[in-house]
Each structure stands twice: as C-alpha cells, then as structure tokens.
C-alpha positions in Angstrom: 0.3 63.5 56.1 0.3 63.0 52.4 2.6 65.7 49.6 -0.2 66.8 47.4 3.2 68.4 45.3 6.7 67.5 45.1 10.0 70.0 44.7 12.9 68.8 43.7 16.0 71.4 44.6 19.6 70.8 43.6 22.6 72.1 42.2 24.0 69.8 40.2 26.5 70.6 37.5 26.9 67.1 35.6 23.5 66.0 36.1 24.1 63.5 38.5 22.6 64.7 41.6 19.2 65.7 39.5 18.9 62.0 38.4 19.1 60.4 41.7 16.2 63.4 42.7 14.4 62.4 39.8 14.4 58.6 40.7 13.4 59.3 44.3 10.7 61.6 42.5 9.2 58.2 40.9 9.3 56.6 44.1 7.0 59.0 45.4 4.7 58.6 42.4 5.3 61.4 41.0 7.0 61.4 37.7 6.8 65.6 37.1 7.8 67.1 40.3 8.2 71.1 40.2 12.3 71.7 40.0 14.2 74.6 40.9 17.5 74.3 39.6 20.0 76.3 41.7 23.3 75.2 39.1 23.6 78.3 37.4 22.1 81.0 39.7 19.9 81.2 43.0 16.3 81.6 43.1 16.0 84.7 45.9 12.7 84.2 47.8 11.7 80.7 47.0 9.5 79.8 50.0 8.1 76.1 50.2 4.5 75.1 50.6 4.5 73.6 54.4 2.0 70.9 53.2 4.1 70.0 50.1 7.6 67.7 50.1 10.9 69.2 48.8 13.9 67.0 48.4 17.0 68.9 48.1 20.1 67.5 46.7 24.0 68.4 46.3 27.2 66.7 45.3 29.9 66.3 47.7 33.2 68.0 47.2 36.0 66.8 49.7 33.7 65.7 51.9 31.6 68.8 52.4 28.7 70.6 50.4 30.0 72.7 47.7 30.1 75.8 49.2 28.4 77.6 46.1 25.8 75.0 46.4 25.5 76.0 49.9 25.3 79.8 49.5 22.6 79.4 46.8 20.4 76.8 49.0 20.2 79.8 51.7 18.4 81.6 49.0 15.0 79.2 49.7 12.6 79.2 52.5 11.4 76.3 54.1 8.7 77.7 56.4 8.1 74.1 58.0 7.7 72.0 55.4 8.8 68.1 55.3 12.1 67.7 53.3 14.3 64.7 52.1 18.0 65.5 51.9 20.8 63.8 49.6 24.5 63.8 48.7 26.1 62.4 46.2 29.9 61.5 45.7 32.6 59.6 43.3 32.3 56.1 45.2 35.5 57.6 47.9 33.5 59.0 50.9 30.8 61.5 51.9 32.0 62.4 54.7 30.5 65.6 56.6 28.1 66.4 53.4 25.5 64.9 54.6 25.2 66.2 58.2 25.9 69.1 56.6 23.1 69.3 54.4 20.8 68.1 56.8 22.0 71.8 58.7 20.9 73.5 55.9 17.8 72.4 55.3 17.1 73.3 59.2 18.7 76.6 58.8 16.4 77.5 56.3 13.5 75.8 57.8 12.3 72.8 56.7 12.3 69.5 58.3 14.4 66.9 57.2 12.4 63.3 57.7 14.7 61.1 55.6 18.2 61.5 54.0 20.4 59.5 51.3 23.9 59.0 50.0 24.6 57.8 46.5 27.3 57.2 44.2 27.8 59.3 40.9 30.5 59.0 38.4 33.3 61.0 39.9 33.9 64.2 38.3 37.4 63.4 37.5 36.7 60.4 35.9 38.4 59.8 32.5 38.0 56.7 30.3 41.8 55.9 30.7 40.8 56.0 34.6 37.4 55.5 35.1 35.9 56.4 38.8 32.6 55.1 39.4 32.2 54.9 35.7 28.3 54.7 35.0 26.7 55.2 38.2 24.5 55.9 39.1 23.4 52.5 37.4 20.3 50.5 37.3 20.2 49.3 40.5 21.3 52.6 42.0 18.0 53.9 40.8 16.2 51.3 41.8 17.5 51.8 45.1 16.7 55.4 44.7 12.7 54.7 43.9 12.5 52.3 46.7 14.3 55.0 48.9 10.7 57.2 47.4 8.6 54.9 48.1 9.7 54.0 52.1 9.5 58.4 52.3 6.3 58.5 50.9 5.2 55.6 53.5 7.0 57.9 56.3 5.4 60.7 55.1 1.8 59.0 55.2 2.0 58.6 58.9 3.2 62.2 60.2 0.8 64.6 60.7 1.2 68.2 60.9 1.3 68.2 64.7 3.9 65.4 64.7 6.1 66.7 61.9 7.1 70.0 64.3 8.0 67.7 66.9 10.5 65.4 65.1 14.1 65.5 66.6 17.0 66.4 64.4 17.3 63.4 61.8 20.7 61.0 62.8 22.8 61.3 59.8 26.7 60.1 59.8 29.0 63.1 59.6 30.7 65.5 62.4 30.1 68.8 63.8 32.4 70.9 63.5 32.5 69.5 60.1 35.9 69.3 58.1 37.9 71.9 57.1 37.2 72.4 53.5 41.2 72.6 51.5 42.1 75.3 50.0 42.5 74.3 46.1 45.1 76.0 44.2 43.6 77.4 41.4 43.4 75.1 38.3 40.6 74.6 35.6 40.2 72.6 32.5 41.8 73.4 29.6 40.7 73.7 25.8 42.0 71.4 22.9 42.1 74.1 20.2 42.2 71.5 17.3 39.1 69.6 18.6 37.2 73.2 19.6 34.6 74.6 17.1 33.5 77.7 19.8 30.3 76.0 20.4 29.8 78.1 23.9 28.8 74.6 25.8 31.0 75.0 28.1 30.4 78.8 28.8 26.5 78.1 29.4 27.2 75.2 32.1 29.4 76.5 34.0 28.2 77.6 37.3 30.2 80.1 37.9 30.6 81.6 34.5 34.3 81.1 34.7 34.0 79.9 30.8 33.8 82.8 28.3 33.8 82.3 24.8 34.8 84.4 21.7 37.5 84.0 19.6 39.4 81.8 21.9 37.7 80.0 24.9 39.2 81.7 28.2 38.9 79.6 31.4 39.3 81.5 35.0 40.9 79.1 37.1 40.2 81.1 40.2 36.6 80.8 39.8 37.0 77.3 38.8 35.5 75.0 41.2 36.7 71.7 39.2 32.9 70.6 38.9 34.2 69.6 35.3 30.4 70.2 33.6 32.0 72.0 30.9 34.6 68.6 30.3 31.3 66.2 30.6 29.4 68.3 28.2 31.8 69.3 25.4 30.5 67.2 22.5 33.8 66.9 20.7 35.6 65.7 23.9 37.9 69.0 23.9 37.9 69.9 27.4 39.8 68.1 30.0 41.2 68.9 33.4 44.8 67.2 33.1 46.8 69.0 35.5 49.2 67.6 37.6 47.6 68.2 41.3 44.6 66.4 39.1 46.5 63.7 38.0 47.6 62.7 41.3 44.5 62.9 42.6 43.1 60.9 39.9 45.8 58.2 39.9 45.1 57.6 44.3 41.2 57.2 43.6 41.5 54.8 40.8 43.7 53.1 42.8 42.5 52.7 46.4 38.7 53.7 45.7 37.6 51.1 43.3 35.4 48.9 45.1 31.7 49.6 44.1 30.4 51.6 47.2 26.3 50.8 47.7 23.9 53.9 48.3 23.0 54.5 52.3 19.7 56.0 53.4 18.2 57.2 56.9 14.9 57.2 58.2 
C-alpha cells in the first residue's frame, strides 16, 4: 500500500511538534505534505482520504495530551485511513501521551501503524535554566527521517485488506491514563519597558488568552502555560516567572538533565 499524499496534523504552539512532523514528512519523501494546523482553531469536518497517510502530532503536558489539543483532534475524520502518531515532551517523561493519542486517532478512525516520542525544548526552559535546550537537534531529526523512511517501508507492505485487520498498535502508557492536575491559574507576564504592543503574543496564543491594546492583558485562567507567546516575543518581554513555575523549573533542571533519545513503535 503506498500514500500517494501525506497530512500532517498537529497542534503545536512553539513549533516543536510541527518540526519533528516535518522531518518524518522527509522520510517519507515528501518534502510538501498537506498541513492542517489545529494550534489556533479546529478544522470542523476534516475527513482523511483512506488511501492517503496522516501523521498526527501533539506535545505532552504532565504526561497526557493537552486536552485542547485533544478536543480539536475530534474535530477530524479518519474514515480508515493509515496514520502515524507522535508526542513530544521536555526530555522528563511522556508518560500516558502516547497511548493516549494512539486512542484518539482510533476514536476518530484512523489506524495507527507506527508511533514516536521525541524530545523538544521544554516549554519552561530559560537560558539561566535551560531544559532540553536545542532539541530537537540534528540527530533528533535524523532519527525522525529514518523513523519516515522505516513507515514508508511498513506502509509499502499493507494492503487495504490487511490494514483493517491490524490489532491495536503496542505503545507504552496506561489505561486509565493519569489524572491530569489541576493547575492554578498562572500565565506569563509582560515586561512593560521591553514591550512595543507588537500583538505577537495575542496572534499565538491558542487560546486567545493574550489581548493587546494599550496594555497587553493576559487571562491566566485560560492560560495553558504553552509559553508560545514567551518563545515568540522578539524583544524577550514575556516570561512565565512565577513561583509554582520556578519550582517546577528548578526540579527539572535538576533531576531531568540527562539527554533522553527519541523512541518509536512499529
């Protein structure tokens, strides 16, 4: 069975998850995949081609799918077609991400046939405490090409018959999956001396808890601490500095500094 067109669907608010996609994409051979972006809003009624590929992608957040990530992927329709899933997280753990991606793309109906976990730069990375600084890297999308090209070989020797039949995929994670914590609400802040009122962060936020006029207002309730609006300021005057953060910050630079390596399932 060969993918005569390639989709690439994520949500990915730094950019990270999209790159890894992209990577696999090349892999695959095909260096302009169709993308549906589902960061800023859902695409109602997307339904996939059942002879094409889609790869769908996420970041993790405490272990689990984001769970605006998750309400927009029920917006597609898989109608049977082959997919690839992938996570990606801050070099601590994936957790129940995975698995529970790999739920999603059933739900919705596709067929997962191969899945991946790879390492980003963690959101709350700073350059005083870097976390996963730079990754994915070189060789992460090396890995992530290679990861392509062993799908695409997969792919090759399915046919349509044999595609239905496939069991579930065996991906790490638990069912029930963790319970995801409930965050206190806290979003980044402005630096009012460094601020010109550009409106980046207002246009990539995902929830459009940004607004910009004569001041920029945050709402930390609608926050979800993706921190797209910190890694896209251009004059560095957004940061998320509060103390719950800080904490947080401090134990991954601590015990989570050992380079983690990407995993992938066939």
């Amino acid at each position: 069975m060969n993918a005569p067109s390639l989709n690439l669907v994520y949500f990915s608010p730094t950019g990270t998850t999209r790159r890894i996609l992209t990577a696999i994409a090349k892999g695959l051979d095909d260096a302009a995949p169709h993308e549906c972006d589902l960061t800023l809003s859902s695409i109602d009624g997307s339904a996939a081609d059942p002879a094409n590929l889609t790869i769908l992608g996420a970041p993790v957040y405490a272990g689990r799918v984001p769970a605006l990530a998750a309400e927009r992927f029920s917006s597609l329709k898989g109608n049977g077609a082959p997919a690839v899933v992938v996570v990606t997280y801050g070099n601590r753990a994936y957790e129940d991400a995975l698995i529970e991606l790999r739920d999603i793309a059933i739900t919705q109906g596709f067929v997962p046939i191969a899945a991946g976990a790879f390492i980003g730069e963690h959101s709350y990375s700073t350059p005083e405490k870097p976390l996963a600084k730079d990754r994915p890297n070189e060789d992460d999308l090396e890995r992530a090409a290679n990861f392509g090209l062993a799908v695409g070989a997969k792919l090759a020797g399915l046919s349509p018959e044999s595609l239905a039949s496939l069991p579930a995929l065996n991906v790490p994670g638990n069912v029930p999956y963790k319970e995801q914590p409930e965050f206190t609400p806290i979003a980044p802040v402005t630096d009012e001396d460094l601020c010109t009122l550009c409106g980046t962060c207002a246009v990539v936020c995902p929830t459009t808890a940004v607004t910009v006029a004569e001041t920029v207002v945050t709402d930390a309730t609608a926050c979800i601490r993706c921190c797209a609006c910190v890694k896209s300021c251009p004059l560095g005057a957004r940061a998320l500095a509060a103390p719950r953060v800080e904490e947080a910050r401090e134990r991954l630079f601590t015990n989570c500094r050992q380079p983690k390596t990407p995993e992938t399932f066939l």
